[in-house]
C-alpha atoms as one frame of an Amber mdcrd trajectory, in Angstrom:
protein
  83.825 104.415  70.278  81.083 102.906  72.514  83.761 101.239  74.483  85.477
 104.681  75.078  82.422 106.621  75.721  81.755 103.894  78.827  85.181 104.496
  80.129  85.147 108.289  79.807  82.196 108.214  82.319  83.363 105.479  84.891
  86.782 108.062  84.990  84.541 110.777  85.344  83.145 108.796  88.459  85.822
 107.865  89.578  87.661 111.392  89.616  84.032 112.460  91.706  84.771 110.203
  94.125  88.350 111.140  94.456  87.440 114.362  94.907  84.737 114.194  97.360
  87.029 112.091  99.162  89.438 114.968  99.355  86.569 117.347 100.446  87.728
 119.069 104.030  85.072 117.987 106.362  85.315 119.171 110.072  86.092 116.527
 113.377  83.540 117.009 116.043  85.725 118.918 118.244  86.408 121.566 115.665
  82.841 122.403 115.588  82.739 122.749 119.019  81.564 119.136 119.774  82.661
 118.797 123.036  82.280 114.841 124.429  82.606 114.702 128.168  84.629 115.879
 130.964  87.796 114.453 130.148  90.543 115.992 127.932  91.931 114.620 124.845
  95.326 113.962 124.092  97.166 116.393 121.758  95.893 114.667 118.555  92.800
 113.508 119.982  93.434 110.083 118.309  94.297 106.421 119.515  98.135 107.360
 118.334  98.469 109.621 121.387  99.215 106.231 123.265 102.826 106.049 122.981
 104.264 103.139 120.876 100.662 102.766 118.695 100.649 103.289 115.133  97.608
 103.105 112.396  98.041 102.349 108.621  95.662 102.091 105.775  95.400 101.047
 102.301  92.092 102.554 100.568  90.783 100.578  97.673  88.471 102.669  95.358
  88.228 101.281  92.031  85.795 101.507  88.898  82.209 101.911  89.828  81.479
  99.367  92.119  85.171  98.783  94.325  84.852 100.738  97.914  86.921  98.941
 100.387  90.211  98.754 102.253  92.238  97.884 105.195  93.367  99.238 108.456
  95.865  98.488 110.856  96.404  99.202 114.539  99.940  98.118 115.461  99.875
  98.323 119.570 103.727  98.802 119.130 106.358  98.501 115.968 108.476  95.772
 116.973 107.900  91.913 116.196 104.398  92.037 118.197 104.778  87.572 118.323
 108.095  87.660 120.286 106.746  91.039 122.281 103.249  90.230 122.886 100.765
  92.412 124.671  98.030  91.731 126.960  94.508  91.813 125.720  90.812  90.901
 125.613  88.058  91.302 123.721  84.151  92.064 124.433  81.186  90.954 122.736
  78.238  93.004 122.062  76.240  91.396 119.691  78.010  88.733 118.090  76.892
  88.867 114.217  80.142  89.322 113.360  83.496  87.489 112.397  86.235  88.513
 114.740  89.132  86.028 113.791  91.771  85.139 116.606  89.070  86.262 119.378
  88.712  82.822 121.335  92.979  82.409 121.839  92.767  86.123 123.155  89.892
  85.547 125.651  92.010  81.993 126.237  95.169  82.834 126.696  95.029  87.087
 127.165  97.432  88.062 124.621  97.941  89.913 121.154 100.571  88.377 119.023
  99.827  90.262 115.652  98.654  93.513 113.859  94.986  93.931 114.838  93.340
  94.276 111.346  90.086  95.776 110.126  88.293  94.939 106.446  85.351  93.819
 105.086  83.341  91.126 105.450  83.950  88.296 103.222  87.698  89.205 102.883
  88.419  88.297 107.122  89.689  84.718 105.699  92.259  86.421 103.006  93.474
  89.267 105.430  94.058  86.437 108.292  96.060  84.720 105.716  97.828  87.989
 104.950  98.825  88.644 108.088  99.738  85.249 108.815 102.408  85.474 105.928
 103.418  88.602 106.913 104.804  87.241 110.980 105.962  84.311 109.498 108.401
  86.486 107.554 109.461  88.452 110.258 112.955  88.080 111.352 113.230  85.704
 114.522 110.095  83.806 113.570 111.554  81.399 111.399 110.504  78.469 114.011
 107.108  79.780 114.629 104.230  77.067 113.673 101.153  78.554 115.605 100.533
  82.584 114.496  96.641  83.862 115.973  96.104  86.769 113.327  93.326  89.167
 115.030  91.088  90.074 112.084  87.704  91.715 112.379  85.119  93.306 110.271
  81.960  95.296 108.912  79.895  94.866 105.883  80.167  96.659 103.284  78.353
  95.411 100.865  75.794  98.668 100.316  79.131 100.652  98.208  81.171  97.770
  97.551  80.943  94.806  95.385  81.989  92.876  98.485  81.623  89.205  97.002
  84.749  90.569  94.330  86.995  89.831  97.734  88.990  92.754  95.888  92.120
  92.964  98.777  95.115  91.703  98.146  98.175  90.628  99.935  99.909  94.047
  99.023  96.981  96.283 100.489  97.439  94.208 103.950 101.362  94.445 103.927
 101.309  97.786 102.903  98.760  98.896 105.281 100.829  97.357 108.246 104.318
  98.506 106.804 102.806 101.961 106.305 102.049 102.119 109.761 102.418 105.025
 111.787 102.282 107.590 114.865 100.642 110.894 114.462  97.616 112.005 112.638
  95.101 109.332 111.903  93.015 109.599 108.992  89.544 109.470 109.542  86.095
 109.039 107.576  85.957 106.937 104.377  89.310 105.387 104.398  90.931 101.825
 105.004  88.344  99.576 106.397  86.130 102.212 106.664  85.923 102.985 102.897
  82.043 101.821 102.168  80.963 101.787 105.428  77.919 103.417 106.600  76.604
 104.403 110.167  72.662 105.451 110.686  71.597 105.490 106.832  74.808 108.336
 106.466  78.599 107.692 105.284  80.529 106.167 108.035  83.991 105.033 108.186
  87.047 105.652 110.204  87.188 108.017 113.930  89.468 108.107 116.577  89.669
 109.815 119.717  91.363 109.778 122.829  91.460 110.865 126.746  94.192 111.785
 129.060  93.767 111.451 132.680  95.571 114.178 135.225  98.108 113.310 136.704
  96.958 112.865 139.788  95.320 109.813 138.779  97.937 108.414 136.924  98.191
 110.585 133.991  97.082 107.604 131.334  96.072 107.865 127.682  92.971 105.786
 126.350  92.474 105.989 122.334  89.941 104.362 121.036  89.689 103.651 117.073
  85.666 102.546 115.354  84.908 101.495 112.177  81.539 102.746 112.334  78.916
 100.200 109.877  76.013 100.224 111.906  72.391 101.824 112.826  70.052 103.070
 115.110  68.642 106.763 116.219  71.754 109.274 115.773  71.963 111.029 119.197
  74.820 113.794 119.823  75.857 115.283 122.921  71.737 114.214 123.975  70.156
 115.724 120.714  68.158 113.757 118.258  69.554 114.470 115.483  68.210 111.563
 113.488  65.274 112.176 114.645  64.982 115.889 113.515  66.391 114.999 110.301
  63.943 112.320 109.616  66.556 109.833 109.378  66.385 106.876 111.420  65.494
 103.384 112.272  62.266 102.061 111.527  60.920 105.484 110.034  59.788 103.433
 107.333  57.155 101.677 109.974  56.762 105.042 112.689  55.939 107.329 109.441
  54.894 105.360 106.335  53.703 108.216 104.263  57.149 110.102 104.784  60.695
 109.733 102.554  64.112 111.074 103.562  66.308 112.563 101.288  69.214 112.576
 103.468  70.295 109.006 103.245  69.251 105.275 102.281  66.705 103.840 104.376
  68.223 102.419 107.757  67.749  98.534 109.783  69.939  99.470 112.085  72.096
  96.326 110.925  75.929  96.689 109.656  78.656  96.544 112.812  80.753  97.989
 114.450  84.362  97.516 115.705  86.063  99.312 118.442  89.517  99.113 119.313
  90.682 100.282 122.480  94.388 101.403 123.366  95.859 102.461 126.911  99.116
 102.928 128.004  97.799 101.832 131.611  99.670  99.116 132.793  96.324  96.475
 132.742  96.498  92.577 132.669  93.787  90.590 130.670  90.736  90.374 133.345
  90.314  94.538 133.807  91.455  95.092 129.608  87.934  93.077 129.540  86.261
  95.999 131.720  87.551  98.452 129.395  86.364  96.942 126.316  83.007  96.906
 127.883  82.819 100.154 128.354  82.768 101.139 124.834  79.319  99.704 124.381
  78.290 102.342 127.334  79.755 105.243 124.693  77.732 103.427 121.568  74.924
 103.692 122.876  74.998 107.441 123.777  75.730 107.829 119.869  72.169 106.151
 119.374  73.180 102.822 118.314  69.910 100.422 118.107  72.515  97.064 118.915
  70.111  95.009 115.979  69.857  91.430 115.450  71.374  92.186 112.225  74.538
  94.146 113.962  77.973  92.821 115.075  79.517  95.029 118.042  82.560  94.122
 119.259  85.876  95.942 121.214  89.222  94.967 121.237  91.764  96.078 124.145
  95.169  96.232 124.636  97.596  97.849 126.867 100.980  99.147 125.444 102.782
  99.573 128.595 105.962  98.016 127.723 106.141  96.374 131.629 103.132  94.237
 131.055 104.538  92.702 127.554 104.602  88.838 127.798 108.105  87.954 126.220
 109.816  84.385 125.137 110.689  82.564 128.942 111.879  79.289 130.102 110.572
  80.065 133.409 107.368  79.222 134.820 106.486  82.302 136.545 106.599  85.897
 135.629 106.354  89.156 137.910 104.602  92.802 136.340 102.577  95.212 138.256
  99.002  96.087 137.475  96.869  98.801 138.446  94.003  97.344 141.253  90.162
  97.490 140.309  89.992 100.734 142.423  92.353 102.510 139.600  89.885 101.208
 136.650  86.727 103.788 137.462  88.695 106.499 135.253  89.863 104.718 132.503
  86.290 103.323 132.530  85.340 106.780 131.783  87.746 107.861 129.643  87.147
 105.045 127.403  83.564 105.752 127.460  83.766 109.509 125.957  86.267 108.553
 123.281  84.170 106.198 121.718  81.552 108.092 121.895  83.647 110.812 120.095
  85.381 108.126 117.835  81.830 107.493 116.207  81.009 111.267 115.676  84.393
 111.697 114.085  83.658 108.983 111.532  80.500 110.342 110.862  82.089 114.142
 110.353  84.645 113.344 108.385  83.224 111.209 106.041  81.944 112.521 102.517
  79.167 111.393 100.109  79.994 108.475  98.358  78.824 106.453  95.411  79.259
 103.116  94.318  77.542  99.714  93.823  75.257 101.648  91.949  73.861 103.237
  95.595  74.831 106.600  96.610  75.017 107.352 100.376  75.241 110.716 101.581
  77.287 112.283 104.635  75.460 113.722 107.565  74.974 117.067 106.421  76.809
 119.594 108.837  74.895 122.513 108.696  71.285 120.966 109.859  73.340 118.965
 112.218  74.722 121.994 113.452  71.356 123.746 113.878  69.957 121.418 115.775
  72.737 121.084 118.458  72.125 124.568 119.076  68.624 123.923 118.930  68.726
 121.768 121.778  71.545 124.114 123.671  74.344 121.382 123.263  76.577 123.885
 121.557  76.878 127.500 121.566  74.674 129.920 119.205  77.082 130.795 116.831
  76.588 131.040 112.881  77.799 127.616 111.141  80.721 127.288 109.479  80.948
 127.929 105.911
């Protein structure tokens, strides 16, 4: 009877988390959250850059079991025998980013780029690994460079339990796809959290006119880190009384709104453009997400890992099987880079308020953290005239 009773109330749990997960939450935009100059493309997500697809296996079990996976597939074909250009860019490097030093080596993306937790980088790498090596046409392959990062955790999830397994990376990377991305606490982003709030999974994205080439930048975060939550300018963290090092500014003063933040956790960013972009200027871009971080607030800790991948999708810049010892594509110069710079700048910022939006209160680990709550978020954005004076949304 005992026995029973205990598993009555973790299903009771359970079903509470499945249904706060299921809880409609707004994106930025939709509450009139408008980043930058720059418009979006029609999903606002990284999957408006042709040929990119995102897939995501969400692991919630018990009371203690809040992780997952997520996969950003820069195209859908056999990414080792169609490669694509890429770099990465280092922030703060308290992190594990498998694969990183053959990218920055060599400037290419043979695999999946795939997003967990922590302590299971090792066992997704392996995953993946298996995974190419079973793809059709890579039955000679003996050298596969599996692009794996990460955030901790560890607050919501028993992260040491290493609970992934093979099937949640295939089926995250088979389940891949175009279109809607889901955002907040899902995949990787499951039992994250991002300044002392629920974080997770955002996207965004920015079109440029035509005029100046008409490209797409998405960017995709897995937001695990801390800091001073600024929107659009506004301290929000600050007017909630939520933020880092409260604990040494205001001793005498407790927050109810979420756990106590040290600005430590991660974050990774994952840039896509259909820009036609070798290795050395893929680098720029990825640098410029740290320039939309930090307008979110982000305090960069000792404690933090923050790090961007980039890729371009163009199909002309793919770097196929040859014989031949030279190769001809066409780039854009330095002079064509100012724009994407930009573009890549707003949609991270926006990225990071989308996976703070969209993600919902969450228990587990025996610590509950709570989502930013929208309604005193939204009264002081108009507070500060970043958004118009209307009544909140109910």
């Amino acid at each position: 009877m005992h026995k029973a009773f205990i598993a009555f109330l973790i299903l009771l749990q359970v079903s509470a988390v499945l249904s706060a997960q299921q809880e409609r939450r707004p994106r930025a935009r939709d509450l009139g959250i408008v980043v930058g100059i720059l418009p979006p493309g029609p999903l606002d997500a990284i999957t408006d850059v042709a040929g990119v697809e995102v897939g995501q296996t969400t692991i919630i079990r018990g009371t203690n079991i809040r992780t997952g996976v997520t996969a950003i597939l820069p195209h859908a074909g056999n990414m080792f025998q169609d490669k694509v250009p890429g770099a990465v860019f280092v922030g703060n490097a308290f992190g594990k980013l498998i694969g990183s030093t053959q990218v920055e080596e060599l400037g290419d993306i043979e695999t999946p780029i795939l997003l967990t937790s922590t302590l299971s980088t090792g066992r997704v790498a392996d995953d993946v690994v298996t995974y190419m090596l079973s793809l059709p046409g890579n039955q000679d392959v003996k050298s596969i460079n599996p692009v794996v990062g990460e955030t901790n955790d560890g607050h919501l999830n028993d992260i040491r339990a290493r609970a992934i397994t093979p099937d949640d990376v295939f089926n995250a990377i088979r389940n891949a796809r175009g279109g809607p991305v889901e955002e907040g606490d899902v995949g990787a982003g499951t039992g994250t959290m991002a300044f002392g709030f629920k974080g997770g999974i955002g996207t965004a994205s920015r079109r440029l006119p035509a005029s100046l080439g008409g490209y797409t930048v998405g960017v995709l975060v897995q937001s695990n880190f801390g800091g001073i939550l600024r929107i659009l300018g506004a301290p929000v963290g600050r007017e909630l009384g939520q933020y880092y090092l409260k604990d040494k500014l205001e001793p005498d003063t407790q927050s109810s709104l979420g756990i106590r933040d040290t600005a430590d956790g991660s974050i990774m960013m994952v840039v896509a453009t259909d820009a036609p972009l070798g290795t050395r200027n893929l680098r720029r871009l990825a640098a410029r997400t740290m320039m939309g971080l930090a307008r979110t607030g982000a305090a960069c800790s000792n404690g933090s890992g923050d790090y961007a991948i980039a890729f371009s999708a163009a199909r002309e810049v793919r770097i196929r099987p040859t014989t031949g010892l030279t190769r001809q594509i066409t780039v854009l110069t330095n002079e064509a880079m100012s724009p994407l710079f930009l573009a890549t700048i707003e949609a991270t910022e926006e990225a990071i308020y989308n996976s703070l939006f969209k993600a919902t209160t969450m228990t587990g680990n025996g610590v509950t953290v709570k989502a930013l709550p929208i309604p005193a978020t939204l009264r002081i954005l108009r507070k500060y005239d970043v958004i118009p004076r209307t009544p909140a949304p109910q």
